[in-house]
C-alpha positions as CSV (number, residue, x, y, z in Angstrom):
1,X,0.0,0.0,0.0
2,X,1.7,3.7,-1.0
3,X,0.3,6.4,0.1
4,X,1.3,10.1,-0.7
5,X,2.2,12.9,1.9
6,X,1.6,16.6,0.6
7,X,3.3,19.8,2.5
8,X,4.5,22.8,1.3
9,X,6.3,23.8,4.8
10,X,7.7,22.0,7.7
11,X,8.1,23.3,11.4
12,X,9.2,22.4,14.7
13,X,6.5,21.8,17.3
14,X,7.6,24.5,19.2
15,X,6.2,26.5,16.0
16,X,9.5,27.9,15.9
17,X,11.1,28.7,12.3
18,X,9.1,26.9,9.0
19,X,11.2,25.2,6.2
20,X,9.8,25.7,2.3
21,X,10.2,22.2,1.1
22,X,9.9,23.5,-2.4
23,X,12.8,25.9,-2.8
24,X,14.8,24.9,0.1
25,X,16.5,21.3,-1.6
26,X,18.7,20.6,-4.1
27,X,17.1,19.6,-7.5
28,X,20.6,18.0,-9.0
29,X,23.6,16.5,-7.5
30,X,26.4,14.5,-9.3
31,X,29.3,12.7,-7.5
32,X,31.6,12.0,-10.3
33,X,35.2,11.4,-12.0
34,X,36.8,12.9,-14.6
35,X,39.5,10.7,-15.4
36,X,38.0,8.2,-16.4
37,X,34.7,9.9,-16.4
38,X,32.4,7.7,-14.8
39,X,28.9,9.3,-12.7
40,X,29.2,7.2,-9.6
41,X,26.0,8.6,-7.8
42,X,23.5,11.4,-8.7
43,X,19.9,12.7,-8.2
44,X,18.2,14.0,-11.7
45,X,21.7,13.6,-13.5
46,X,21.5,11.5,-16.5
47,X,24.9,11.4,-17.8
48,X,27.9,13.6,-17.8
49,X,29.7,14.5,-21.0
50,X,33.6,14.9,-21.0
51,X,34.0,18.0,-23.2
52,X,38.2,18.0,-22.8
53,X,40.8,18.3,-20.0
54,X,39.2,19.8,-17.0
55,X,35.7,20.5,-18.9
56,X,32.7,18.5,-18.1
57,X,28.8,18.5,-18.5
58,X,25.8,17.4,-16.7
59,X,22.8,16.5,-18.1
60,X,19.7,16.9,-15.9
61,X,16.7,14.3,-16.3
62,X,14.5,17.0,-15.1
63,X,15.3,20.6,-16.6
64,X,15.5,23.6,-14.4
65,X,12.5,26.3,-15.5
66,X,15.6,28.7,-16.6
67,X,19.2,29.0,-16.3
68,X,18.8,30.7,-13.4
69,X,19.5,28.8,-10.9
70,X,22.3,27.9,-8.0
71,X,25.5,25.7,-8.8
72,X,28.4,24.8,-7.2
73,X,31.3,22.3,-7.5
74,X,34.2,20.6,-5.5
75,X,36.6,18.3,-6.2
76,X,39.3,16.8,-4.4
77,X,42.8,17.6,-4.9
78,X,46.5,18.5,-3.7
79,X,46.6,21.9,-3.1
80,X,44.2,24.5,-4.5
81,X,41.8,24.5,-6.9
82,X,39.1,26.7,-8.7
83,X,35.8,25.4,-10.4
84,X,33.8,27.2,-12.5
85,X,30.5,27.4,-14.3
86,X,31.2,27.7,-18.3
87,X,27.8,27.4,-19.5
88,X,24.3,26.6,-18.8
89,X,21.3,25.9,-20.3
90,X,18.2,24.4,-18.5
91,X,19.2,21.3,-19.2
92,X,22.4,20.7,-18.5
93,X,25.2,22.8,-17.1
94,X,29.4,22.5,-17.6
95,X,32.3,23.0,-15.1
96,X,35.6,23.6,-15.6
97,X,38.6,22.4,-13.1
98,X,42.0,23.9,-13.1
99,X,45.1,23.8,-11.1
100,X,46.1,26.7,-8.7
101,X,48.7,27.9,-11.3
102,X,45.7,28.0,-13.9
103,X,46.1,24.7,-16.3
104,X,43.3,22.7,-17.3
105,X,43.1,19.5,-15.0
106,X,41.0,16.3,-14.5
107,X,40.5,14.9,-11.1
108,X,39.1,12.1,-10.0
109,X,36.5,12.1,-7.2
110,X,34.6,15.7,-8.1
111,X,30.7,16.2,-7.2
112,X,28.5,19.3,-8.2
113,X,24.9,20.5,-7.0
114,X,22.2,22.9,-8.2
115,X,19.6,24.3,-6.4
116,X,16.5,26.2,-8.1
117,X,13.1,25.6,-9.8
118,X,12.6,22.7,-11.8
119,X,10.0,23.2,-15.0
């Protein structure tokens, strides 16, 4: 037997401070590598697209209802590291890794997450 639970918001008993369950989760996350690229866990990822050295895409099963919406990225690595949003569409979204000193890198164990409304 299923049964279905509908709430918009979410609060302590002590009616203290109400959660949006709407806005307030993240509508894609990918745990990933880049070299090999392989998507070893996600939520409304469908694939990820190596797009060259330190440049890869995600592919949402689910589109976002514009390109605006949040996205971040991590990815573990000696010493520093920036990532970056290239582009986005609703659809999909692509990252790009580099080394402290500014080259183009893969790494292995990376994850990214977006947050906003889906269409």
């Amino acid at each position: 037997m299923s049964s279905t639970l509908r709430v918009t918001n979410v609060s302590d008993t002590t009616g203290g401070t109400s959660t949006n369950l709407m806005s307030g989760l993240a509508k894609a996350w990918a745990d990933f590598d880049q070299n090999p690229t392989s998507l070893d866990d996600s939520f409304n990822v469908s694939s990820i697209d190596d797009d060259g050295t330190g440049l890869h895409g995600l592919n949402f099963t689910s589109s976002f209802a514009s390109t605006e919406f949040a996205k971040g990225g991590t990815c573990e690595a000696n010493g520093n590291v920036c990532v970056r949003n290239v582009t986005e569409t609703a659809g999909d979204f692509s990252m790009h890794t580099i080394t402290n000193g500014g080259s183009d890198n893969d790494y292995n164990r990376s994850s990214a997450i977006c947050v906003g409304d889906l269409a």
